[in-house]
N, C-alpha and C positions, 0 to 999 in steps of 0.2 A: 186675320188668324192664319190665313197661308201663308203672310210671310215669315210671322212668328213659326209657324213649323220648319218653314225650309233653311232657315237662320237657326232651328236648334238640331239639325242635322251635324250643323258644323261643332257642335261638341261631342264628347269621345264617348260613343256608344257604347254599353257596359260589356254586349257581347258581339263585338265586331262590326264591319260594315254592313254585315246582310239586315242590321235594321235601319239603315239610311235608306233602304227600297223601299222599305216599309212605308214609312211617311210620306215617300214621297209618293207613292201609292196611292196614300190615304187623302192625298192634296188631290190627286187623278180622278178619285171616286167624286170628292167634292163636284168637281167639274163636269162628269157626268153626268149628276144630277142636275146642275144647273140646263145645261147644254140638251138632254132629254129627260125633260121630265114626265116618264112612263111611269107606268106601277110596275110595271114587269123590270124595270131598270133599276128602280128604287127597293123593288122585293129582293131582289139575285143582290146587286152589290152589300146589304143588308147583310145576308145571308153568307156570301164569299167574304166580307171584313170580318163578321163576329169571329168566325172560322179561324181568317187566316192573323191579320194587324191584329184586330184587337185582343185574341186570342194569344197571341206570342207576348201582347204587351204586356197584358195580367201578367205571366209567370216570369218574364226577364222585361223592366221596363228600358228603355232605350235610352236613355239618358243617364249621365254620372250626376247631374244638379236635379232635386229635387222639386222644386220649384219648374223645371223644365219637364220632367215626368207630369206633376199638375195639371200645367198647360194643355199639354199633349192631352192626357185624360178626358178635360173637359171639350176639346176640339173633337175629339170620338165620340164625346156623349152628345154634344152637337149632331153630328153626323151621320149617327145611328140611332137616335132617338131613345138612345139605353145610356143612366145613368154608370159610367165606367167601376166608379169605384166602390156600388152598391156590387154590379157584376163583379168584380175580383173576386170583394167578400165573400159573393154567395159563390163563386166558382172555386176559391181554396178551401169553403167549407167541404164542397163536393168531393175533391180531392183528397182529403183529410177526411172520408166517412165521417162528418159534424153533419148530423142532419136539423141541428137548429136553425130559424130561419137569421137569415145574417142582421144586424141592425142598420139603420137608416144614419150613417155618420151625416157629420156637417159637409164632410167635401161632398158627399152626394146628395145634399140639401142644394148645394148651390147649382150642384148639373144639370140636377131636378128644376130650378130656376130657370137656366140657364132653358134648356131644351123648352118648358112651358112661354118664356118670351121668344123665343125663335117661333114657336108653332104659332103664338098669337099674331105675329108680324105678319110671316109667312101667310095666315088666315086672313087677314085685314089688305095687305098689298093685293095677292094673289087669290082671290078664296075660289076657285074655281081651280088650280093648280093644286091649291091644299085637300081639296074636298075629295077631285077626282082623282086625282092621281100622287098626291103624297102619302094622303092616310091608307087608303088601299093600298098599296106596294108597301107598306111598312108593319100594316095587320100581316101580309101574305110574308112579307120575310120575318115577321117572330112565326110564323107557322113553319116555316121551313125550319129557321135555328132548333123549336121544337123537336120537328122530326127527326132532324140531324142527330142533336142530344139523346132524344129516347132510342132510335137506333145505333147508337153509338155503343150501347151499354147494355140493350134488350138481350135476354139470356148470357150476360157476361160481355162486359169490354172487349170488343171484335175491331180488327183493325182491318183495316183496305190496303192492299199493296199495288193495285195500279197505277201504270207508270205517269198516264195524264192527267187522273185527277193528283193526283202527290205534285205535277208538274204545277197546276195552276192552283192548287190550296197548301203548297207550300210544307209538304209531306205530313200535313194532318191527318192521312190516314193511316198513319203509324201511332194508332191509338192505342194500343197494349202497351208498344214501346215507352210511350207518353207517359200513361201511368205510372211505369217501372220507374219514371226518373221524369217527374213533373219539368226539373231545372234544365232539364238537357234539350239545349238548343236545337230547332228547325234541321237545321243541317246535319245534322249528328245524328238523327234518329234512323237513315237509312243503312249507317251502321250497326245500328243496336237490336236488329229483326230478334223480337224471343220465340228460340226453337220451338215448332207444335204450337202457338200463340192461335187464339181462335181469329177467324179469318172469315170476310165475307169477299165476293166476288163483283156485290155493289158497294159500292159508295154512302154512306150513312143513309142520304136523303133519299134513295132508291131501294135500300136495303129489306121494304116490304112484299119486294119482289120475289125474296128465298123462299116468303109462304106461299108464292101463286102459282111456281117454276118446279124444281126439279124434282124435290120431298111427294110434291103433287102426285107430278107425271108417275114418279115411282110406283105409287099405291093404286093407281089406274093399272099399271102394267102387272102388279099382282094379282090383280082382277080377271083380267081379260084374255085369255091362253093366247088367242090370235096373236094378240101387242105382243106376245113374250116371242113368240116364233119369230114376229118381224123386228123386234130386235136383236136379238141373239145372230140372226141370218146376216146381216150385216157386219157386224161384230167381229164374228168368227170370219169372214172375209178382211176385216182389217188385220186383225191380229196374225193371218197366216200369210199375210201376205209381207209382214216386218218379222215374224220371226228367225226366216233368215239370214238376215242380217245384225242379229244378234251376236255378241263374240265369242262365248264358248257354251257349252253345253247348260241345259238349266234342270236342274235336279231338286231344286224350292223355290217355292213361288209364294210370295204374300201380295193378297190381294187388300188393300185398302177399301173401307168402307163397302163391307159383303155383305151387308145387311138390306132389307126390303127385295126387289127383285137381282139377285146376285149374279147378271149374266155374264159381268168379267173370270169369276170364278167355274162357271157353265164352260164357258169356251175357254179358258186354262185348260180344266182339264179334256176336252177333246184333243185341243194340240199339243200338250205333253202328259198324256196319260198316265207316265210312270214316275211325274214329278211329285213332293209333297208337296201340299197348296194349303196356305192358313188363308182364310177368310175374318179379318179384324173389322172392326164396328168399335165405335165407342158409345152406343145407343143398344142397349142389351133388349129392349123391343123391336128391333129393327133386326136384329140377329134371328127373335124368336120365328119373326115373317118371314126369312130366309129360308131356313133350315129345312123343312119342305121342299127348297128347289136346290139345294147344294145337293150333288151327284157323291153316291159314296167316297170313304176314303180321304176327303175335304174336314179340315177342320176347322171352329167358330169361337173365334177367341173376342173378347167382349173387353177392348181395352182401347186406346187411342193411340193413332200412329205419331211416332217421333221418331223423323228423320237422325239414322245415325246408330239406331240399335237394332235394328231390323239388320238378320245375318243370310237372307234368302238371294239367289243368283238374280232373280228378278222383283219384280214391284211394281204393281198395276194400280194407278193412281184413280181415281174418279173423278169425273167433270166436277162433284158436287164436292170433293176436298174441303176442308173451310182454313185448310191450313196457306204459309207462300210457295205459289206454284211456281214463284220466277227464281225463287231458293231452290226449288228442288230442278229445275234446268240449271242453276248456275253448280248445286254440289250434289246431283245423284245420289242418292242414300244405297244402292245398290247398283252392282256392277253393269244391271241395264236397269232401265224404267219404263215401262209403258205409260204415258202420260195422256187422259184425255182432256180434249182441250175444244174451243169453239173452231169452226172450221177454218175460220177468218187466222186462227195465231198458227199458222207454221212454222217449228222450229225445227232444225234437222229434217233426218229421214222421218215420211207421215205416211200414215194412210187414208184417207178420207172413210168414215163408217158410210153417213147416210146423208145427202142434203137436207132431207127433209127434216132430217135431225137437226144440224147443222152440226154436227161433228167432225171432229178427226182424232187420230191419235198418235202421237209423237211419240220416236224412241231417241233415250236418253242416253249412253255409253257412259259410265265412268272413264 
């Protein structure tokens, strides 16, 4: 079967050469399993192919002969212990809001075949390699594929714009993009960022981390006066220590995401008093929690930031943004930006808030 793949490399891939890596990728994974047969090897590869190969194959299959797409298919449904062309099915019904369940064709009768003689061999040769460590690693990576999917799409299709995992899953975290345009090739998608597009800061498979992190911390610090002192005190040290270096005078300010405890908007206005200051929220309950801590004069607009319409000298982003933060360093939406950011991403002039935070805050220059 590996030779048969690496032999149908040499015919003219439908979109380019970047799916000749593919397969030959997917010959790679083969051999890791042979070579470590862990669960933890057999969960993650699982997991990273559904993703990355066979995930590209569903929507652009790599081959101009069909008969050679087939092959391929069935080599994946081998491989991944998921019949391929049952998955397409039910993956363009997804795409296509069809929530019917897809049907069981013949080519995914044979895969189904196919994969139940490999599992019986594999059990009768090896059954101590089947038992402990194939089916285990193969339950744990459809748990992952799972969580990936369900967070992939949990309160709206959210895409990832980091640069390492896009690096090694092959810019699947341009999942808004995706959607806009199911056809549009791997490569093309770091092109096609849609403005304001909802954003997380994890990775699908981690992304249950948004409920335990920042929304969290927030609601504690609305609580607890103390927490507000010692965040703000901080704070207002970073921001006056970059304001000078700002380029011209700032006479409006919009603060991003003002809502829950508003301390960028707190410390706006201490160090420019006589500026106006809009405090935006796209969560009109998170505004209501606010408004109680916005200092006169501030006002609380209940709408979602998009880069580009925003007419204020300045822009104070938030750690928790869910928009792309690497868009807003690469096109400033306003003439500065205040951008918070983990301590560890230094871009330009920074000021560090708090370690214990682990923050800092970058300014931005148009």
């Amino acid at each position: 079967m590996a030779t048969a793949a690496v032999t149908a490399t040499r015919s003219v891939a439908r979109a380019g050469p970047g799916h000749a890596r593919f397969v030959l990728l997917s010959i790679a994974h083969a051999g890791a399993i042979v070579l470590v047969p862990h669960p933890i090897v057999i969960a993650i590869g699982l997991w990273w192919n559904a993703n990355t190969i066979s995930h590209n194959f569903i929507h652009r299959p790599f081959f101009t002969a069909a008969a050679a797409n087939r092959a391929y298919a069935f080599y994946l449904s081998l491989l991944l212990g998921v019949p391929q062309t049952f998955w397409r099915d039910r993956h363009l019904h997804h795409h296509a809001g069809d929530l019917r369940p897809a049907r069981l064709r013949a080519a995914s009768r044979a895969e189904l075949a196919g994969i139940a003689a490999l599992w019986l061999g594999l059990g009768l040769a090896a059954p101590t390699v089947f038992l402990w460590a194939y089916l285990p690693g193969w339950l744990l990576g459809l748990g992952l594929c799972h969580l990936q999917g369900h967070y992939e799409h949990a309160r709206g299709t959210t895409s990832h714009y980091g640069r390492l995992y896009n690096l090694f899953f092959f810019n699947d975290g341009y999942h808004v993009e995706h959607h806009r345009d199911p056809a549009a090739g791997w490569m093309e998608l770091r092109q096609a960022v849609v403005p304001g597009a909802r954003c997380s800061r994890w990775p699908p498979v981690l992304r249950w981390l948004d409920a335990l992190s920042l929304d969290g911390l927030e609601r504690l610090v609305v609580r607890v006066p103390a927490l507000q002192r010692a965040v703000v005190a901080p704070h207002d040290r970073a921001v006056r220590a970059l304001a000078r270096h700002l380029p011209g005078e700032v006479h409006s300010i919009t603060v991003v995401g003002g809502g829950l405890f508003p301390r960028s908007a707190i410390v706006a206005r201490r160090v420019w008093p006589a500026a106006a200051i809009t405090a935006i929220d796209a969560d009109a309950g998170h505004l209501e929690i606010a408004r109680p801590f916005l200092p006169p004069g501030i006002s609380a607009e209940c709408r979602p930031f998009v880069p580009g319409d925003e007419r204020a000298d300045l822009v104070i982003v938030p750690l928790a943004y869910v928009g792309s933060r690497e868009d807003l360093y690469a096109r400033p939406p306003a003439p500065a930006v205040l951008i918070h950011d983990w301590i560890w991403r230094r871009r330009g002039p920074g000021a560090i808030v708090s370690w214990w935070l682990l923050k800092r805050i970058n300014l931005v220059v148009r």
